[in-house]
N, C-alpha and C positions, 0 to 999 in steps of 0.2 A: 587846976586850970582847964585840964580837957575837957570837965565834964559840961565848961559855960560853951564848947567850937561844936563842934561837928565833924564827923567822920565822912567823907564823901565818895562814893564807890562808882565807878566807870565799869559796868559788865558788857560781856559781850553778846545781850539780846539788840535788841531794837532799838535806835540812838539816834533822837535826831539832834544837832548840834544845839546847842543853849550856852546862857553863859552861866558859870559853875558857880556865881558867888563865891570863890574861895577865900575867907578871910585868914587874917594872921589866927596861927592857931591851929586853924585848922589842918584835916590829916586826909590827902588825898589818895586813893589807892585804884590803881587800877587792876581791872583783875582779868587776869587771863585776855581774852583777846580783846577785852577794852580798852587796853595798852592803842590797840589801830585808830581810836575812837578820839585819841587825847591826842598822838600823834598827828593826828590829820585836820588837829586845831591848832596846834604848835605851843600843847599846854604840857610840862614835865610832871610828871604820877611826884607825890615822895616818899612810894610806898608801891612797888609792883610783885604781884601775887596770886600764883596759879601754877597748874602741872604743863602749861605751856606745849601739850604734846600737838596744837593745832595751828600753832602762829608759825609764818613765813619769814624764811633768813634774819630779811630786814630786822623782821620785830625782835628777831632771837639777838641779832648785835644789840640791839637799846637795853636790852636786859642783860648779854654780857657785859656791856660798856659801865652799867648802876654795880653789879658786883666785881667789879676793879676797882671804881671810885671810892663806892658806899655801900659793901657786903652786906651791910646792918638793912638795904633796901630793899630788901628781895628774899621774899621767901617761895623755893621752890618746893613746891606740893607734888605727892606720889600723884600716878594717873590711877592706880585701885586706891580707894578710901570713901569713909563714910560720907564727911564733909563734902557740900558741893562749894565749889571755890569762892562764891559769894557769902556762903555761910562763914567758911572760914577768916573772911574777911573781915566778917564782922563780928565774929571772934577775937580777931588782933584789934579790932576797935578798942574792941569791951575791956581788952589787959590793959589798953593805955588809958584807959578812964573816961571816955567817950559815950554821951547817952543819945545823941539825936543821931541820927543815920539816913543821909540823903543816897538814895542809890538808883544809878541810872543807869539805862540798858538791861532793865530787870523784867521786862515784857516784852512780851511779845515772841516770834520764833517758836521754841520751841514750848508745847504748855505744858508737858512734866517742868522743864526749866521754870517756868512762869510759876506755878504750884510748889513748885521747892522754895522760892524766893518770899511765895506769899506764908509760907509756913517759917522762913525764917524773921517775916515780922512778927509773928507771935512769938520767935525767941525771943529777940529784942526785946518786947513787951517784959514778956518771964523775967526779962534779964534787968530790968527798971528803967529801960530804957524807949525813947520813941523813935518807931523808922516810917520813913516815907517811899514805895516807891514812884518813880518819876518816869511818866513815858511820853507820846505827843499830846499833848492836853489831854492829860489824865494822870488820876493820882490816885495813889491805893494805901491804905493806911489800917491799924487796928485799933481797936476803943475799947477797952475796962474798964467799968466804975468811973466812967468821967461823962463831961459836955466839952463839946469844941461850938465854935463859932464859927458862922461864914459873913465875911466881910458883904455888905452892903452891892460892891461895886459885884460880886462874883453870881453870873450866871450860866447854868449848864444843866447838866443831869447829876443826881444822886442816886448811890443804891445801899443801902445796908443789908448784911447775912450775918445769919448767927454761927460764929465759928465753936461756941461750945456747943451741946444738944439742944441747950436753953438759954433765954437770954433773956432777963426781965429787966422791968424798971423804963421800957425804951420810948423816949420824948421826942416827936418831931415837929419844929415849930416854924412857920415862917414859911415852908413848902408849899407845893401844890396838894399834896396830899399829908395831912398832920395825924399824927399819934399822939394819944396821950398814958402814958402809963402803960404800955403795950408788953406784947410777949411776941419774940421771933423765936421760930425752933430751925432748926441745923436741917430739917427732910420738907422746908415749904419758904422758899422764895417770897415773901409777904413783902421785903421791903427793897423788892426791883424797881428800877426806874423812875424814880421823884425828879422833880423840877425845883429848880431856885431862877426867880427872877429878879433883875437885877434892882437894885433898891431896895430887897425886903431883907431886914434881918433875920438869920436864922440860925438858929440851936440844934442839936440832936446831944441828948443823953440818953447813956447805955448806965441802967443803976445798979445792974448785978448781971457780969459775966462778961464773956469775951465777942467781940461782932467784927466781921470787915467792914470798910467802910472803901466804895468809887466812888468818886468824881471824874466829872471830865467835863470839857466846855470846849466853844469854838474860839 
């Protein structure tokens, strides 16, 4: 059943309020000080998850208050360890059966943070899984061996990079600027700052390897 929900992650980068889509099913986590983030919606985690060495009182009662109630809620993480706590998060996804991963507050602040978070969409990916991150009109996401589609209605900027050395097969259609059967390498920025206007339909496939993929719009 999890694998048809979503996993949905509250981190403590850069947040600006939205509404979370949470359906039944779904597995809300907040991690570390995104706990402030949910709190200051009057939305409850059901799933809080971090080494917690940086939240205030308050936040620290809501998280003793979950392990009185619901022990099973709360996993406290060492502050030395490999994992960064968004990682791990989406670790605890992955055991419950969870392949789509909306994670918000995963930009911005700090950009080792930001860079940790985009490497753990490539685990997801590894893992058979897809993650999205979500910031103020922007989105980040990765592509293997596939085509996605942009709706019609959707206009902003596009940028695709090659997160492996090499990245063949790459189709940009429907843009300002189009590829056809293209090569991006990992040491030259080739597919920075594309355009979609609104009305045109458009494609981008990646036919061999792994790419990042932004968007962002107004």
């Amino acid at each position: 059943m999890a694998s048809k929900q979503k996993c949905i992650l509250v981190c403590a980068g850069d947040f600006v309020p939205v509404d979370l889509e949470k359906e039944s099913g779904d597995l809300l986590i907040a991690v570390d000080g995104g706990l402030k983030y949910l709190e200051q919606m009057g939305i409850l985690p059901d799933h809080i998850l971090g080494d917690f060495d940086s939240l205030e009182e308050r936040y620290m009662r809501i998280i003793k208050a979950y392990e009185r109630e619901r022990r099973e809620s709360v996993t406290r993480l060492p502050v030395r360890k490999d994992d960064t706590d968004s990682h791990a998060a989406v670790k605890l996804g992955l055991s419950r059966g969870y392949k789509r991963f909306y994670i918000y507050g995963g930009l911005g602040g700090r950009l080792d943070m930001t860079l940790a978070n985009i490497q753990t969409l490539r685990f997801i990916k590894d893992h058979g899984g897809k993650g999205y991150l979500l910031g103020d009109r922007q989105m980040v996401m990765v592509l293997r061996d596939e085509t996605i589609h942009f709706h019609e209605s959707f206009t902003g900027q596009f940028s695709i990079f090659a997160m492996d050395e090499r990245v063949e097969g790459v189709t940009i259609e429907g843009m300002k600027y189009e590829l056809k059967d293209g090569i991006l390498e990992s040491s030259y920025p080739l597919g920075v700052s594309n355009e979609k206007e609104a009305g045109k339909r458009a494609t981008i496939t990646v036919g061999k390897g792994t790419a990042l993929v932004v968007s962002s719009w107004k």
